[in-house]
Structure formats: structure tokens, C-alpha cells
TORKOLMAR-245833 format. One record per residue (C-alpha): x, y, z; residue number from 1; chain. Coordinates in steps of 0.02 Angstrom, whole numbers, plus 32768, in hexadecimal, padded with zeros to 4 digits. Layout:
<pts>
PT     c1     c2     c3     i   ch
PT      X      Y      Z   NUM    A
...
</pts>
This chain:
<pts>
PT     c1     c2     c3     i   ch
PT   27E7   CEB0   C615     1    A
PT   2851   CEBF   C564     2    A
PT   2839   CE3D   C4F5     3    A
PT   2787   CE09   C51D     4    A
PT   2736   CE3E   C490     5    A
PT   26CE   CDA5   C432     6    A
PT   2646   CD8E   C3C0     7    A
PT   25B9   CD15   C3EE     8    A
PT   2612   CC86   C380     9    A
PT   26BD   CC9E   C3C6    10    A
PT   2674   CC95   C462    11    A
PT   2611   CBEF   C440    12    A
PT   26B9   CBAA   C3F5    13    A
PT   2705   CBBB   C48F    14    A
PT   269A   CB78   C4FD    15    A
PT   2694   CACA   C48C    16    A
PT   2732   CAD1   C489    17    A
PT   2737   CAD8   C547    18    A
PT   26B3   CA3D   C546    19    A
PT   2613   CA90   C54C    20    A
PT   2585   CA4A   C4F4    21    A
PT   24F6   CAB5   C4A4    22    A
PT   244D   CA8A   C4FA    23    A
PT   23BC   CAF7   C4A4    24    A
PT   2394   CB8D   C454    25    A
PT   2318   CC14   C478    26    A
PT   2311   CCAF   C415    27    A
PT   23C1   CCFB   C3FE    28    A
PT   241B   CC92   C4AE    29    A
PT   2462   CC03   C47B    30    A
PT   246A   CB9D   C52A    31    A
PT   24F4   CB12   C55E    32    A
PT   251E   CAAA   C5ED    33    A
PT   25BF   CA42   C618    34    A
PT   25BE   C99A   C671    35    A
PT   25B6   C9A1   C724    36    A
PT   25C7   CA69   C72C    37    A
PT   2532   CAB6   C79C    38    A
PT   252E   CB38   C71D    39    A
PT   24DC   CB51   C662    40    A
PT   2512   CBD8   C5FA    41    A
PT   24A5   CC3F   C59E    42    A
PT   24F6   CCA2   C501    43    A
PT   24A9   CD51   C4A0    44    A
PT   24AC   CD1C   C406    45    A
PT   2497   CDBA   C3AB    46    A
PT   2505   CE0D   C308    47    A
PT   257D   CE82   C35B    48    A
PT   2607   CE41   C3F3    49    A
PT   25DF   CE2C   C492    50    A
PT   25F2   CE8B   C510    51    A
PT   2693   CE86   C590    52    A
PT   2630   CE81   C623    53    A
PT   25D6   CE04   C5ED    54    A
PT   2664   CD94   C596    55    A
PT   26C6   CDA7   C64A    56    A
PT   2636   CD6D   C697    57    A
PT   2619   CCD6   C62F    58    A
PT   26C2   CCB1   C640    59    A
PT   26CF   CC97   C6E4    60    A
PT   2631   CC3B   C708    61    A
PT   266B   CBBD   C677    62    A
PT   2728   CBC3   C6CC    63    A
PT   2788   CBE8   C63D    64    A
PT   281B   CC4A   C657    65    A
PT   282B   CCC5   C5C1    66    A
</pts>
């Protein structure tokens, strides 16, 4: 799992980038959905990076290939 170290923002850039569109925010998650995906994605939003686990995770539910 090298290389899938981001912070929150990072993160979030990518999944713009990858046509995502932020929904709402509650607390320190920063939800977004994509157009006819079944899925929402819901991002920690906290100071320090992410953790691997959860990046891969998030990765592969918003099918980007990283």
C-alpha cells in the first residue's frame, strides 16, 4: 500500500478531480456523492493524514485507481 499517504485536502482534491461533488458537512466528515454512483463518500476531515486503511478503502468505493 506505498504511496497512499494523503491529507484530508489532497484527498478531497482528488475526488473533484475525479467528478465528485461535495454534498454536506457534519462535524469534521465532509460528505460527497457522484452522479449516478450508488455510493456517497464520507471524508475525516481532521489535521493530521489519513489513514491507509482508510484512504484504500475510499479509493476503491469511489473507483479511482491510485
Amino acid at each position: 500500500m506505498k504511496g497512499l499517504s494523503y491529507t484530508p485536502e489532497k484527498f478531497i482534491k482528488i475526488l473533484i478531480q475525479n467528478g465528485w461533488k461535495f454534498s454536506h458537512c457534519k462535524s469534521n466528515h465532509h460528505t460527497y456523492e457522484k452522479e449516478n454512483s450508488k455510493y456517497i463518500i464520507t471524508v475525516p476531515t481532521h489535521k493530521h493524514e489519513m489513514s491507509r486503511p482508510i484512504v484504500a478503502k475510499l479509493l476503491k468505493v469511489a473507483g479511482i485507481k491510485q
